[in-house]
N, C-alpha and C positions, 0 to 999 in steps of 0.2 A: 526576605527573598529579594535579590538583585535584580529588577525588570531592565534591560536594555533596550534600545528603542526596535529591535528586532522582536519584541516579548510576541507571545502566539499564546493568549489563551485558547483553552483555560490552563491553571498551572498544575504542577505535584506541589503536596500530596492526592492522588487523582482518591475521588468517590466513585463509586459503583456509576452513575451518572456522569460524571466527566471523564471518567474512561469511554465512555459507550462514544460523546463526544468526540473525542478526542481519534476515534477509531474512523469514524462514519466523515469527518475533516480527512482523514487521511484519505481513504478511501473516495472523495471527491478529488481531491488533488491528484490523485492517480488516476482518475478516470478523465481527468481534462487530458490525459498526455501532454502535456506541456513540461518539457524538462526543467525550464526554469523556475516556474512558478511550483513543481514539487519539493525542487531544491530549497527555495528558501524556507520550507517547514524542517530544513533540520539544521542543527551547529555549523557553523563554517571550518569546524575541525570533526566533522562529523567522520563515524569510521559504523564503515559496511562492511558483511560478509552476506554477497547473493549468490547462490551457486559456486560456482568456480570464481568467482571474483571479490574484490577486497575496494573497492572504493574510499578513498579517504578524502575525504574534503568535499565542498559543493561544486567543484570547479570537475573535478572525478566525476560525482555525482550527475553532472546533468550528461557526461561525456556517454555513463553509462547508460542512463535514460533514454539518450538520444539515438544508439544506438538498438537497444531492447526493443524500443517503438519503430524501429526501421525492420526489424525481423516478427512482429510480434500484433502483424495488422487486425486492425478492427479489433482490438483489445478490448474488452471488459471485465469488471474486477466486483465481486464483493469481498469486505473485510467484515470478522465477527468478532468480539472479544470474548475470548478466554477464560485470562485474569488478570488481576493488578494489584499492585502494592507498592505503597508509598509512592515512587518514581517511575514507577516500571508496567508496563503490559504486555500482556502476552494476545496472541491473536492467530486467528486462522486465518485462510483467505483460498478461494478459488477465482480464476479469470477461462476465459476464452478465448481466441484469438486464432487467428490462422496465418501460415507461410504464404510467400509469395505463391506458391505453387497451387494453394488453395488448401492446402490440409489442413484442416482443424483438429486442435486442443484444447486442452480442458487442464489447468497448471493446478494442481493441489500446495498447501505450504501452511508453513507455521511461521508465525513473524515475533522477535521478542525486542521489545523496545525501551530503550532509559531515556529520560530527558532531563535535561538542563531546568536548571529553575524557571529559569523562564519560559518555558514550556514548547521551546525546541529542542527537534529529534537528536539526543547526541549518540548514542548509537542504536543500531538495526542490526539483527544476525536474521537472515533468511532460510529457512529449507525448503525446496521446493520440488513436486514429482510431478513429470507431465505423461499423459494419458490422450492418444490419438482418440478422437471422436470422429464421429460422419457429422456432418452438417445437421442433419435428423434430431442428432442427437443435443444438439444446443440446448440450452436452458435460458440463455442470457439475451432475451433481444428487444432490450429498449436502444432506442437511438443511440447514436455516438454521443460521450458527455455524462453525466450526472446519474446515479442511478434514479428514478424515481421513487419517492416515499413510499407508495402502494408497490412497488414490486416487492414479491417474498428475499430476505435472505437466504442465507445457507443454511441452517437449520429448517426453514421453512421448506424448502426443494429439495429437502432428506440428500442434500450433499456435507 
């Protein structure tokens, strides 16, 4: 396996345990909103499909981030795995988040992931369906940041 000075463990071929890993890193890295510091967890020839868009590279990447988190305030995300093989995992994920306007959602999705030996993201294919909530209806409300250990995932909150 070729580690470059970029490497991100842990690597493929992922175990039932470094997938979970490897999930719950992502899933921080999405919760800092920080476009740059999400960026460097994938390829620099990284290729997305999020919704309606196709992201290629990290430079795309953070343009799209940056933008997502400008429409998509007070974000919150859990990610769950799925499954995995050799390279690859598959993953749910629900978030929250509200427009400027104040409405809140609730984004349902599938995420399927390959990586480089090194154990950056080399591509992402996204699905994603959003569902208006009331604020009532939240589920997700630790502080902005990191989920905390003790809060339930998705499975646990029967989403």
């Amino acid at each position: 396996m070729s580690q470059s000075s970029e490497a991100r463990p842990p690597f493929p071929p992922f175990t039932r345990a470094t997938a979970i890993q490897k999930v719950r890193m992502a899933e921080d890295g999405w919760n800092s909103r920080d476009p740059q510091r999400v960026a460097l967890a994938y390829t620099v020839d990284s290729s997305w499909r999020n919704r309606h868009e196709f992201p290629q590279g990290r430079e795309q990447i953070v343009q799209f981030l940056t933008r997502k988190w400008e429409r998509e305030l007070e974000c919150r995300l859990i990610k769950e795995l799925w499954a995995f093989e050799g390279n690859r995992i598959a993953v749910r994920f629900a978030y929250e988040s509200h427009d400027a306007e104040g409405n809140w959602f609730r984004s349902y999705g599938n995420e399927n992931w390959e990586f480089a030996d090194n154990g950056l993201m080399h591509r992402r294919y996204a699905s994603i369906n959003d569902l208006p909530i009331k604020e009532a209806e939240r589920k997700y409300h630790w502080p902005l940041g990191r989920r905390p250990d003790d809060h339930p995932g998705l499975s646990e909150l029967g989403l």
